[in-house]
N, CA, C and O atoms as a GROMACS GRO file, in nm:
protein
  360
    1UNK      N    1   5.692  -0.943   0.916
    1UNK     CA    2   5.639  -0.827   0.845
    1UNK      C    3   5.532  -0.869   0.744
    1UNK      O    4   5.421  -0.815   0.740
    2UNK      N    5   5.566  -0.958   0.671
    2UNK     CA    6   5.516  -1.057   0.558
    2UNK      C    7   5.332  -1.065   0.647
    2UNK      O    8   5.237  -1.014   0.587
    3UNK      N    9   5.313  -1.125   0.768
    3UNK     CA   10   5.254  -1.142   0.817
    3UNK      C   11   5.150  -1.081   0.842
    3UNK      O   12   5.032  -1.114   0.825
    4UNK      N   13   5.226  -0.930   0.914
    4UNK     CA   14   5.125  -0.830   0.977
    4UNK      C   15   5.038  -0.791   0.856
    4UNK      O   16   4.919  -0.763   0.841
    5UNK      N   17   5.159  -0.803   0.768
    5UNK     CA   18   5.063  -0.724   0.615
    5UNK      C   19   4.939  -0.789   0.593
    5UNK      O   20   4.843  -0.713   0.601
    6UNK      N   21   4.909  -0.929   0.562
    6UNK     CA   22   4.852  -1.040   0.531
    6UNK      C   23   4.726  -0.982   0.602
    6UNK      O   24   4.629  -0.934   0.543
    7UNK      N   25   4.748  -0.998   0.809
    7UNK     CA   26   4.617  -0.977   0.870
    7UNK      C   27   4.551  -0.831   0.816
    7UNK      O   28   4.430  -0.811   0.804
    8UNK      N   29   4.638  -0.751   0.791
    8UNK     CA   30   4.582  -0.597   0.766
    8UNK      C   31   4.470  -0.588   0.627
    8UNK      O   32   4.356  -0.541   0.624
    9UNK      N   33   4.552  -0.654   0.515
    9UNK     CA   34   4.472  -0.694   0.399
    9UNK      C   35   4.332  -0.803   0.475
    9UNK      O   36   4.219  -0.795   0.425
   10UNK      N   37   4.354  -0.879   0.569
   10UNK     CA   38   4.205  -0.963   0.556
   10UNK      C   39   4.142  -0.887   0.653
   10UNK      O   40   4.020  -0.903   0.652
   11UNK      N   41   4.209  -0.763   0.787
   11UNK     CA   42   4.090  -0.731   0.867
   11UNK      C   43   4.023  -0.600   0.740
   11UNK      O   44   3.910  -0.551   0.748
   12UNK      N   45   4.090  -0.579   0.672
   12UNK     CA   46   4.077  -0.451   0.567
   12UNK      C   47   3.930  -0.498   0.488
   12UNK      O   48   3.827  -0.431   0.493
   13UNK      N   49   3.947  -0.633   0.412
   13UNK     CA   50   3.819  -0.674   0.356
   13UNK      C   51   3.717  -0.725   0.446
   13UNK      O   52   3.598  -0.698   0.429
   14UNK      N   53   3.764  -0.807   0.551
   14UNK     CA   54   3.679  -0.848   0.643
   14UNK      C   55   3.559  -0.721   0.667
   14UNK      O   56   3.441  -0.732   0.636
   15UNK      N   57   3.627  -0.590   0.734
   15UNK     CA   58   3.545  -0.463   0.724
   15UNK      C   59   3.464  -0.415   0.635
   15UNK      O   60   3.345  -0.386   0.649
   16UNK      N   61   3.553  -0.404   0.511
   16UNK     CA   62   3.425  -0.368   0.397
   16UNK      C   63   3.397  -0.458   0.376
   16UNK      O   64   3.392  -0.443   0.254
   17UNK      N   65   3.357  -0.596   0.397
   17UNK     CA   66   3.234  -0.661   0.348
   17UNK      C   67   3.155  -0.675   0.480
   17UNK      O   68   3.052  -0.740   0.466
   18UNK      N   69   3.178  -0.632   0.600
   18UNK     CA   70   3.082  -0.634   0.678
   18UNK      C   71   2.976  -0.476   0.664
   18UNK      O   72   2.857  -0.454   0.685
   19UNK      N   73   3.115  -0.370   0.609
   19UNK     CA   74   2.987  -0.252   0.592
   19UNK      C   75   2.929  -0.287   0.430
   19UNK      O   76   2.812  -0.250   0.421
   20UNK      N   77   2.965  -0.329   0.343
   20UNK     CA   78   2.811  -0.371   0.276
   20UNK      C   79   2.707  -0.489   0.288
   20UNK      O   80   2.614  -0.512   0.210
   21UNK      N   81   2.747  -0.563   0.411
   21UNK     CA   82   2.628  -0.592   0.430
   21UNK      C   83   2.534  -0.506   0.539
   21UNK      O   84   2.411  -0.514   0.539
   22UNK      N   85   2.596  -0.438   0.614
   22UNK     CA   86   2.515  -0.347   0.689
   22UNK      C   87   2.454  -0.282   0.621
   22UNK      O   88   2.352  -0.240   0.676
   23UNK      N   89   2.473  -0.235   0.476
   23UNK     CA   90   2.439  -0.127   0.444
   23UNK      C   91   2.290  -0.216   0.306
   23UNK      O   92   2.185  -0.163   0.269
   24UNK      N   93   2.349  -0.367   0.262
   24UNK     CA   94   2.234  -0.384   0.263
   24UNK      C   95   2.105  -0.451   0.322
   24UNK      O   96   2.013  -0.489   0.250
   25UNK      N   97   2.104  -0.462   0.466
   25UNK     CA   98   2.010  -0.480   0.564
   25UNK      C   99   1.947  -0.351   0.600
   25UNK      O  100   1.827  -0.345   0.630
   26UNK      N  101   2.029  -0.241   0.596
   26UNK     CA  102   2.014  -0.123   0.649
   26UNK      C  103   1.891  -0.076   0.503
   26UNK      O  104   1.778  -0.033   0.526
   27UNK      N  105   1.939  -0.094   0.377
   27UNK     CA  106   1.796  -0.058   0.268
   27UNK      C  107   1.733  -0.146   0.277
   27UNK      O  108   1.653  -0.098   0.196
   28UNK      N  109   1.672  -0.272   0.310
   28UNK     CA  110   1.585  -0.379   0.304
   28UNK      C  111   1.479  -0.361   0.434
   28UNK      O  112   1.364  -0.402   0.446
   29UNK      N  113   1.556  -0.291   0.517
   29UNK     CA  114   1.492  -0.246   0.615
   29UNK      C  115   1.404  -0.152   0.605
   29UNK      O  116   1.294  -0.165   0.659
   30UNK      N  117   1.441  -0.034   0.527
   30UNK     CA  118   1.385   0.119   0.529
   30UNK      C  119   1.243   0.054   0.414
   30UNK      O  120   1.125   0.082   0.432
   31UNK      N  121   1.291  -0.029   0.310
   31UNK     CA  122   1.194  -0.052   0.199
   31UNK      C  123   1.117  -0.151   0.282
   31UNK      O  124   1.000  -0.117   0.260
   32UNK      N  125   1.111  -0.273   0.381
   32UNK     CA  126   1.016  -0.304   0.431
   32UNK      C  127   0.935  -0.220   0.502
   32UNK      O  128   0.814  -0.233   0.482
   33UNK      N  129   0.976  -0.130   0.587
   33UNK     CA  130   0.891  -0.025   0.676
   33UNK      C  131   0.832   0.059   0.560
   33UNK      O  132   0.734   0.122   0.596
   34UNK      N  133   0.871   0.079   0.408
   34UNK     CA  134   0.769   0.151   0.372
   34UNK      C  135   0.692   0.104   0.326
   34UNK      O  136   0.597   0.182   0.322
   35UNK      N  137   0.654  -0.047   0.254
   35UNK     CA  138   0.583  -0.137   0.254
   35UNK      C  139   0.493  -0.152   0.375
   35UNK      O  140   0.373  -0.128   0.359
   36UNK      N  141   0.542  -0.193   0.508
   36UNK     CA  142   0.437  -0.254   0.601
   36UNK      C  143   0.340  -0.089   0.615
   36UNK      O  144   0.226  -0.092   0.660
   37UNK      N  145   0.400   0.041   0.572
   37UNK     CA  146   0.379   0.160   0.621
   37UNK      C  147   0.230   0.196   0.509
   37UNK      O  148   0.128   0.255   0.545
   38UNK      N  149   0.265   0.125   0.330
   38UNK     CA  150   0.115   0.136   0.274
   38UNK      C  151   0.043   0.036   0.290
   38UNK      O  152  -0.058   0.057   0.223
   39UNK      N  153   0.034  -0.087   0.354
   39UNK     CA  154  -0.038  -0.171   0.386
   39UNK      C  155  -0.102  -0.160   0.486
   39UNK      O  156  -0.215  -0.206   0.490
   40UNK      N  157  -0.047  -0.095   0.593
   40UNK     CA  158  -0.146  -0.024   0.691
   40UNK      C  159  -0.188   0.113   0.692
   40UNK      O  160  -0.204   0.184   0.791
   41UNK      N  161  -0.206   0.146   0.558
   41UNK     CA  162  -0.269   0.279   0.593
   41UNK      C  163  -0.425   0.313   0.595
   41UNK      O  164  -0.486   0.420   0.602
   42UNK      N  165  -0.475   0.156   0.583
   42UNK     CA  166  -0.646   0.221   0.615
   42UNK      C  167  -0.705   0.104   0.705
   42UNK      O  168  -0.819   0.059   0.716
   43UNK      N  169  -0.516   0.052   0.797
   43UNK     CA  170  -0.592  -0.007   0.910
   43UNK      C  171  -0.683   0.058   1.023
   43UNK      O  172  -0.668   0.174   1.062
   44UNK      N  173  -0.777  -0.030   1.072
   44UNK     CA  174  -0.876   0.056   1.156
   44UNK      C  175  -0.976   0.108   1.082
   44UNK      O  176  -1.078   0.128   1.148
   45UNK      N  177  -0.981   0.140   0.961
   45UNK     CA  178  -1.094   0.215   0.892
   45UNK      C  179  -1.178   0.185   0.850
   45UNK      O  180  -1.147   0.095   0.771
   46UNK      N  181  -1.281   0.202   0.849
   46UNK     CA  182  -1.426   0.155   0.799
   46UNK      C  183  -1.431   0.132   0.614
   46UNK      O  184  -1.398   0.196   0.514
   47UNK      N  185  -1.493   0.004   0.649
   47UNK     CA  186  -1.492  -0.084   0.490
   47UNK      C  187  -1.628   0.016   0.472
   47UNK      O  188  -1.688   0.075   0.562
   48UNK      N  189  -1.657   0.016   0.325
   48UNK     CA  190  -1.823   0.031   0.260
   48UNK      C  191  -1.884  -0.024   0.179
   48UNK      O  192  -1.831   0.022   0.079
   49UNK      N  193  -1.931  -0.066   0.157
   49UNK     CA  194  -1.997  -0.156   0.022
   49UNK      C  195  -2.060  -0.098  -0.124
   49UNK      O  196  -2.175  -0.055  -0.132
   50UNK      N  197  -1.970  -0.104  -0.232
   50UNK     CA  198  -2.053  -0.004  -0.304
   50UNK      C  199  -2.184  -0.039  -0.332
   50UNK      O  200  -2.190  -0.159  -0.361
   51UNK      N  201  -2.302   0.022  -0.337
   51UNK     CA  202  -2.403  -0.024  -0.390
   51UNK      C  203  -2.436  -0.038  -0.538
   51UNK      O  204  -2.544  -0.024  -0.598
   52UNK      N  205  -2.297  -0.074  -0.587
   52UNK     CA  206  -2.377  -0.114  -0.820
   52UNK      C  207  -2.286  -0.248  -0.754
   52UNK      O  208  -2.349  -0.340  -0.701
   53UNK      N  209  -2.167  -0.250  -0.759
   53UNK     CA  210  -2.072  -0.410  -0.751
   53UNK      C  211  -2.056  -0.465  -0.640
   53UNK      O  212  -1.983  -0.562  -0.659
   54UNK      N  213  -2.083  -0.457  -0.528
   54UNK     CA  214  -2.098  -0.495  -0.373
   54UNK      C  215  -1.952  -0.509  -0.367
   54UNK      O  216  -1.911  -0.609  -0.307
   55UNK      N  217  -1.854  -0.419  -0.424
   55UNK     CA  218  -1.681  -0.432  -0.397
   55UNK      C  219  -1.711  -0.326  -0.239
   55UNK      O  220  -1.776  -0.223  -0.223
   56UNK      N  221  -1.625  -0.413  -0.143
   56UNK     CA  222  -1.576  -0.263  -0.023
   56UNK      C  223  -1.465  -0.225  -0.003
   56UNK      O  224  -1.382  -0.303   0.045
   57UNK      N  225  -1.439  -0.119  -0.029
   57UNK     CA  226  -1.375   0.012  -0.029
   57UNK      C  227  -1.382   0.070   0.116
   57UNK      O  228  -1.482   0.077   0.188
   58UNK      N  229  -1.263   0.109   0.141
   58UNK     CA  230  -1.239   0.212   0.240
   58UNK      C  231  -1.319   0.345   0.236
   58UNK      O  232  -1.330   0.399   0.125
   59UNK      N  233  -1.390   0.418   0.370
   59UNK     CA  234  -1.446   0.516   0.374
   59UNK      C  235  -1.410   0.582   0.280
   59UNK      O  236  -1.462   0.585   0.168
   60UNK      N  237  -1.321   0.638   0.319
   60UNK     CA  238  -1.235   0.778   0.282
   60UNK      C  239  -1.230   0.800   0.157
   60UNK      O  240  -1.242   0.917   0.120
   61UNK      N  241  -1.208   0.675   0.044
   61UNK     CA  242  -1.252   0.636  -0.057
   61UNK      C  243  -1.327   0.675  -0.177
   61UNK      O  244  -1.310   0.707  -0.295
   62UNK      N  245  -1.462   0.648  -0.051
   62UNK     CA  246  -1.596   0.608  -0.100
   62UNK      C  247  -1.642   0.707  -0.194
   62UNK      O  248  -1.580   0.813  -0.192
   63UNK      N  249  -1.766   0.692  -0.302
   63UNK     CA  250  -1.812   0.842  -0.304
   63UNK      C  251  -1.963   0.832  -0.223
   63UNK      O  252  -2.004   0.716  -0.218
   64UNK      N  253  -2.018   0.896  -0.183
   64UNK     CA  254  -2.133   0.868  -0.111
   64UNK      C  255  -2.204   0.965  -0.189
   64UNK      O  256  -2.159   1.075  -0.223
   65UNK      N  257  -2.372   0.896  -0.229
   65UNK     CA  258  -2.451   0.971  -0.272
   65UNK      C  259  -2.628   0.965  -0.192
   65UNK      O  260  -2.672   0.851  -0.174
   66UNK      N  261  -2.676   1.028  -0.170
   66UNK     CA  262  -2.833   0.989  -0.118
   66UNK      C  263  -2.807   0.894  -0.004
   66UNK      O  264  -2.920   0.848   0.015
   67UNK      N  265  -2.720   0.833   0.091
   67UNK     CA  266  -2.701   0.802   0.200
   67UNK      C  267  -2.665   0.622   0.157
   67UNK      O  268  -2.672   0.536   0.244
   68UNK      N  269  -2.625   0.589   0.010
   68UNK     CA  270  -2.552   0.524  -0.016
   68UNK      C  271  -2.395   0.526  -0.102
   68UNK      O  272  -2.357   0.634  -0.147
   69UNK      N  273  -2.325   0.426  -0.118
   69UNK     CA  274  -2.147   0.481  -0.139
   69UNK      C  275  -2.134   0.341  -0.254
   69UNK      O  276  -2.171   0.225  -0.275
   70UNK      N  277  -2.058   0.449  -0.303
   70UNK     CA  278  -2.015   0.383  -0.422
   70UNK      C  279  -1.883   0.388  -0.436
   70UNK      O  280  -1.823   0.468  -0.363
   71UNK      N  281  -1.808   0.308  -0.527
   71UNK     CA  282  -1.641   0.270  -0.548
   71UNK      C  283  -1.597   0.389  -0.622
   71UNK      O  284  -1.492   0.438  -0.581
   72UNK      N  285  -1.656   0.447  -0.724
   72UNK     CA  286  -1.614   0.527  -0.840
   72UNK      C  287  -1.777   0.666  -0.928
   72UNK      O  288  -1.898   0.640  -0.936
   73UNK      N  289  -1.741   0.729  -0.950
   73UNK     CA  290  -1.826   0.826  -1.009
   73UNK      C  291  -1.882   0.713  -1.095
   73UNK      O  292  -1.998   0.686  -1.066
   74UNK      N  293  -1.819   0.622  -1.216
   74UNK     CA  294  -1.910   0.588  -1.289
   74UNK      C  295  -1.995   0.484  -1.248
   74UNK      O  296  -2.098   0.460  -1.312
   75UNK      N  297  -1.963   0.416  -1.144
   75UNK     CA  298  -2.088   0.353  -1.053
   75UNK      C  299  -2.182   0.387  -1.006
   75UNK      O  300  -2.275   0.308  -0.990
   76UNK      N  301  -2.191   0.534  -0.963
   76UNK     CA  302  -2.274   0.614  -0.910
   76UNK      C  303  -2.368   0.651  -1.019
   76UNK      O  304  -2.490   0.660  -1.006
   77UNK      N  305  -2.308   0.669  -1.115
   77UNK     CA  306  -2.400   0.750  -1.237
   77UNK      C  307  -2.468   0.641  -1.310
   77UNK      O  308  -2.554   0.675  -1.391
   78UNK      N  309  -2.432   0.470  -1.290
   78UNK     CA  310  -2.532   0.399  -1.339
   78UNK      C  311  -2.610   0.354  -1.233
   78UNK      O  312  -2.692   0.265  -1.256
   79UNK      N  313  -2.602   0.390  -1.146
   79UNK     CA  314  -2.682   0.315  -1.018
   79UNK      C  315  -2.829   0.434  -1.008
   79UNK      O  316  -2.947   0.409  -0.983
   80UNK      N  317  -2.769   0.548  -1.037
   80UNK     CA  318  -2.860   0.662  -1.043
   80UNK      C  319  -2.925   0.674  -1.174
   80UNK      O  320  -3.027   0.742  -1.166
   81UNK      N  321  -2.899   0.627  -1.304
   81UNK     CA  322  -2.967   0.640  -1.414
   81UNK      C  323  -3.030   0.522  -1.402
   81UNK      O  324  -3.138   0.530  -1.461
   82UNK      N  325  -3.007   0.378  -1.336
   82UNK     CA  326  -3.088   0.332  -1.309
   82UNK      C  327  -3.216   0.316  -1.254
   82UNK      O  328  -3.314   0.264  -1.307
   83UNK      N  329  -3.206   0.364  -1.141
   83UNK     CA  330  -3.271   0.458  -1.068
   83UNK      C  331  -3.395   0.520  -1.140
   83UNK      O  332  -3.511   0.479  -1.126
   84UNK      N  333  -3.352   0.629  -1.222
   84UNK     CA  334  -3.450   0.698  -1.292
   84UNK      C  335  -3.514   0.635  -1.389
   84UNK      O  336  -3.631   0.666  -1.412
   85UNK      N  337  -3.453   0.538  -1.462
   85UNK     CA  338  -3.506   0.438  -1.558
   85UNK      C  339  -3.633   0.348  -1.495
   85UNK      O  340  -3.737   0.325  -1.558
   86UNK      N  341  -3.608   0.306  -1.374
   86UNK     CA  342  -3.701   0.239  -1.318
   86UNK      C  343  -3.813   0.306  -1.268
   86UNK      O  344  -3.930   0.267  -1.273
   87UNK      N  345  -3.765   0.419  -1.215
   87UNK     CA  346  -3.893   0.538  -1.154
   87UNK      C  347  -3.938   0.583  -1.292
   87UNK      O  348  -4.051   0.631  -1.284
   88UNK      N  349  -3.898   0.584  -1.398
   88UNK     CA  350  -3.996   0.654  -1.509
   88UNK      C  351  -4.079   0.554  -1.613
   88UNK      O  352  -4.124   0.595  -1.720
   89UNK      N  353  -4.094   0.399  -1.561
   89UNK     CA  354  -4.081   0.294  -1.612
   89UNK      C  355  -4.241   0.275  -1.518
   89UNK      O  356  -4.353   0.254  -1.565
   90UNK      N  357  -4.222   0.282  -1.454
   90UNK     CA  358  -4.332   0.253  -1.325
   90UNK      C  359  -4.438   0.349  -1.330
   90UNK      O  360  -4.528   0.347  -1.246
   0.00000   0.00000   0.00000
């Protein structure tokens, strides 16, 4: 009797420690797939080059002005006051 009890207590823990480790493979899993899931989200997509810092940025990104792209509005607005500085300079 002594006995049966013994295996019941070790298949008893044996079980719950096999369901928490299922359960933590089972979250390490879901948090890698959402990881590999923002690392590929602008696979395939076209790089751009801003024209003030030559950083490239994803299209989608971009801001595009006069048929060149920039990283951020305030790149744009010194690339363009530049711009005018030089055309009113000349």
């Amino acid at each position: 009797m002594n006995l049966l009890i013994i295996r019941l207590i070790i298949f008893a823990v044996l079980f719950y420690a096999g369901l928490k480790l299922y359960g933590i493979y089972r979250q390490r899993k879901l948090e890698h797939d959402e990881k590999s899931k923002t690392l590929n989200r602008h696979e395939g997509g076209k790089m751009v080059r801003c024209r003030w810092c030559d950083v490239h940025v994803p299209e989608d990104e971009a801001l595009r002005d006069q048929e060149q792209w920039f990283c951020s509005g305030a790149h744009r607005d010194r690339f363009l006051q530049e711009q005018q500085d030089k055309d009113g300079t000349l």
